[in-house]
N, C-alpha and C positions, 0 to 999 in steps of 0.2 A: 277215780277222784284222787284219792292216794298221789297214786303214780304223775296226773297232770302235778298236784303242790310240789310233788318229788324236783319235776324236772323247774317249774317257776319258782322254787330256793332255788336252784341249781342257779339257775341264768341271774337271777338278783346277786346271789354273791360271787358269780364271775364279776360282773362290772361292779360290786362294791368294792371287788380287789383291786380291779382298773384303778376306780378313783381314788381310793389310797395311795395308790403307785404312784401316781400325779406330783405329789405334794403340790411345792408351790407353782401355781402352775407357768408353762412355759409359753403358752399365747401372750401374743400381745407382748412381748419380751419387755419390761417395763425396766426399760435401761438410763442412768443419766450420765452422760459421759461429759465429762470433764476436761480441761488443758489445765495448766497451771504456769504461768510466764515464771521467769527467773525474777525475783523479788527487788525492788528499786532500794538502796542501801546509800542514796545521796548524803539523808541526813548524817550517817556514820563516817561517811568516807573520808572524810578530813582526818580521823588518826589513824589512818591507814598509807601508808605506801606498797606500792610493789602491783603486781598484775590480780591480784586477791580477789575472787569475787564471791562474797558474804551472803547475795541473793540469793545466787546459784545455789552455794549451798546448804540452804535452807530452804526454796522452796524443792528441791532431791530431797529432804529430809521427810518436809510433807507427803509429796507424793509417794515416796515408803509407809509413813503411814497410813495413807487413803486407800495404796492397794493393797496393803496387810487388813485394812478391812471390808471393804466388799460392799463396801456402799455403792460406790461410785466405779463404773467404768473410766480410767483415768489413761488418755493418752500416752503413750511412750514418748519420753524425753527426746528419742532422736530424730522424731516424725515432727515436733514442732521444731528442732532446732534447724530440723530442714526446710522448713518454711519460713521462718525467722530469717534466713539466711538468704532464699529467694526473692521475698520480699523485703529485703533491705531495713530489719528494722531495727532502730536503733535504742540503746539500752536507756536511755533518756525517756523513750515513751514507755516505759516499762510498765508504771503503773497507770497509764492513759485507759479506760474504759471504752473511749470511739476506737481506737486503734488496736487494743485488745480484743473489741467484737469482731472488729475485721480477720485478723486472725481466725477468730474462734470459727466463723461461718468458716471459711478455708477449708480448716480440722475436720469440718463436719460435727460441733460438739454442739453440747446445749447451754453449759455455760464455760467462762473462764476465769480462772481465778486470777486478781492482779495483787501484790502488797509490797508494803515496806517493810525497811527494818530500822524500824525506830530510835532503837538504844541495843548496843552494842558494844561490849567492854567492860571496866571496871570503875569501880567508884572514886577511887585516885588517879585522878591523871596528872595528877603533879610527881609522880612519884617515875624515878629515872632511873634509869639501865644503862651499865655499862655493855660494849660488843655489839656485833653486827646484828644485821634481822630488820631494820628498819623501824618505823615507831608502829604501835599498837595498845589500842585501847587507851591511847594517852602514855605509853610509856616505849622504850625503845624494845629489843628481842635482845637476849642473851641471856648472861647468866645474871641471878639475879634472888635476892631472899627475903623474903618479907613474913613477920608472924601472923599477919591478917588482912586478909584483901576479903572482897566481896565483886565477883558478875553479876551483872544485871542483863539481860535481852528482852527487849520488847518488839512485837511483830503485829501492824494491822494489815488485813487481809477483807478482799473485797471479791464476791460471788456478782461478776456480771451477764445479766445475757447477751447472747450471742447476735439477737434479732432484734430489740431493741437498744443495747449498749445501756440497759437498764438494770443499777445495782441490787439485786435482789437479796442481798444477807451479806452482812459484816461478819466478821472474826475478830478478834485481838485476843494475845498471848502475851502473857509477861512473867519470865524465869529469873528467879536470884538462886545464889550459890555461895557459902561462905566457910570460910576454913581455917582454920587456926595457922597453917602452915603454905607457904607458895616458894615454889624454884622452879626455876627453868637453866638449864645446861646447856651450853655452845647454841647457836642462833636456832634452834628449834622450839619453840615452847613445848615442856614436857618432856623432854627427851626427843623430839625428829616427828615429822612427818605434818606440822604445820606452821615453819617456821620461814628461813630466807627465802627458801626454795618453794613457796606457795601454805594454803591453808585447804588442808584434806578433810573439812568437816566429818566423814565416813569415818577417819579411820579410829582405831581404839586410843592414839594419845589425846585425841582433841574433844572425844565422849569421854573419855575420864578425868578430865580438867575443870575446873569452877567453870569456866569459861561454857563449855560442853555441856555441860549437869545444868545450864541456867539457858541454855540455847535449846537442850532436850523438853524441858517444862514447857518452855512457851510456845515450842512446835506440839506437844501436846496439847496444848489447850485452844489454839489456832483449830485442830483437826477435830477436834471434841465440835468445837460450833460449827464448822464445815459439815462438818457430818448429822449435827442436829438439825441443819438447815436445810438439807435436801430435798422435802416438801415441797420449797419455793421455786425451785427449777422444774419446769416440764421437763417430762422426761418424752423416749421419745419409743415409739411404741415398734418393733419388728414382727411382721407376721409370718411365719414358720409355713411354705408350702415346698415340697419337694414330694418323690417316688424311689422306691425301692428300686437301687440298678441289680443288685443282689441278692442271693440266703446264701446261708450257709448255717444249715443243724439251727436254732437259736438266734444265731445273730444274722444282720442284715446292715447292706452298705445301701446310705442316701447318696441321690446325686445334688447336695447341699452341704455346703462347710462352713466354714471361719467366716467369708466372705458375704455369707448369707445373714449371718446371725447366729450360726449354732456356736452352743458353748459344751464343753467337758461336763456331762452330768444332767444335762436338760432331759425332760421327759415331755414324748409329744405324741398325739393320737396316730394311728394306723388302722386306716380307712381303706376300705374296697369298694372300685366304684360297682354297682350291681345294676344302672341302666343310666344312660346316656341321650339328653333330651337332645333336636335337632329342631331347626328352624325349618318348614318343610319345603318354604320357597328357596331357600338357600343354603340350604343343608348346612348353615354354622352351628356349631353347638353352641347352644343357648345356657347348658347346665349340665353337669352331672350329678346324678344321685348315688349316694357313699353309702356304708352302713358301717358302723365300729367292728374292727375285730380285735384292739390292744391295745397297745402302748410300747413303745420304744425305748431306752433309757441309750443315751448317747454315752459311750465308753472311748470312744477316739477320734480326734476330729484333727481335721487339715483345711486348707484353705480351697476348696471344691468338694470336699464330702466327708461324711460319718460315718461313722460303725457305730451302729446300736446290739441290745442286746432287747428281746421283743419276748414281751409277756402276753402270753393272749396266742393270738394269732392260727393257725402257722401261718407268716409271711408270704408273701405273694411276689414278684418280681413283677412293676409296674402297681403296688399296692402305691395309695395317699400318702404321707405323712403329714398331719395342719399343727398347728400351734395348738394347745389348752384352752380352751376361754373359762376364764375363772369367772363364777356366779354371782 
């Protein structure tokens, strides 16, 4: 009697350790992926000259933010601007929602972000520069001294889906920045790098400028409700089936990658199938019956397969791999 309890602890906190190992789990991959268009900056653009694009760089600002957090699966920049580019669209529809969805289905996403940029500059625009650079924010580029200026940036932002072209959650961000002190030196504002020659939102003179410090606020607060909003979006659910091509000691190579759905870090059941039902008029298999032997923790992954490192087990070549379903 002993000896039976002995071994039924034993087998219960095997699989209690299994489903610790889980965590969150990885069936049903409960992903919302995301585009984000280059931001429409019409209402600004009149104190602006030169090739400048103020959308671009701020919604780049966003999507650093969204992927520093982990909310959202959020498209790479050069995968939309490669379809932006085949489909001919033009900066004009930027903030359109019918013409954004279409995109978005393209992407494969669930939704797409569209916005503007409201207010953009400083609170005097009467106030004038001598030297090159062009005008901005109501005033010309050069050099230039003033004991008090104040930026303003404001950003609305709009969550549509992709399937209906249905706005499903607003954003608005609004940044001030004010300083005892303002100069800018030969046509760069700050010293170079967003001046005649373009505006480098990225770089460090244009984040450490009033200008930068009021464009950082309201990209924060933009991403603050983006990200509180994510609820509103279906997301879209991947189910995790693949087989062991592999062992090796511990670890074990899927024949499943990037392209399936696995991600660096996911943990997913490892399953044996132990009998195989057949149709007996047509001998298709109807089903196979599994039984759990672990868990997998994915440590390497490429776009056709994984490396895991497998708890439980030992691994099998031609063993299951399914997703988690959480309870």
């Amino acid at each position: 009697m002993i000896r039976r309890w002995g071994v039924t602890f034993f087998l219960l906190m095997f699989f209690v350790s299994i489903a610790a190992s889980f965590g969150a789990p990885a069936d049903a991959v409960t992903k919302r992926r995301v585009a984000l268009m280059n931001f429409d900056f019409g209402t600004v653009q009149r104190w602006w000259s030169g090739d400048w694009d103020v959308g671009k760089g701020i919604s780049d600002m966003l999507v650093t933010k969204l992927v520093k957090d982990g909310t959202y699966s959020v498209v790479e920049r050069k995968m939309l601007d490669q379809i932006l580019a085949e489909q001919n669209f033009s900066n004009s529809d930027r903030a359109n929602p019918m013409t954004a969805a279409k995109i978005g289905k393209i992407l494969g996403v669930n939704a797409i972000i569209v916005g503007s940029i409201t207010q953009f500059g400083f609170d005097d625009k009467n106030f004038k520069v001598g030297g090159g650079g062009g005008s901005w924010g109501g005033f010309g580029l050069g050099s230039l001294g003033k004991k008090s200026m104040k930026a303003m940036v404001a950003i609305d932002a709009r969550m549509v889906d992709t399937t209906t072209a249905e706005i499903l959650g607003v954003a608005q961000g609004k940044g001030e920045s004010k300083r005892g002190s303002f100069s800018v030196g030969g046509a760069g504002a700050g010293g170079g790098g967003w001046g005649a020659g373009g505006l480098d939102m990225g770089s460090s003179n244009f984040q450490e400028s009033i200008l930068g410090e009021a464009t950082r606020a309201a990209v924060d607060q933009v991403a603050g409700e983006i990200i509180s909003n994510a609820e509103k979006i279906s997301a879209t659910k991947i189910e995790i089936n693949g087989i062991v091509a592999d062992v090796d000691g511990q670890n074990a190579i899927l024949n499943i990658g990037k392209d399936q759905g696995v991600k660096m870090g996911d943990t997913y059941k490892l399953e044996r199938v132990t009998r195989t039902v057949k149709d007996p008029a047509t001998g298709k298999v109807l089903k196979q019956v599994t039984s759990l032997i672990g868990t997998i923790k994915i440590i390497e992954v490429d776009a056709s397969s994984a490396t895991g490192v497998v708890t439980g087990g030992p691994a099998k070549v031609g063993d299951v791999v399914k997703s988690i379903t959480s309870n």
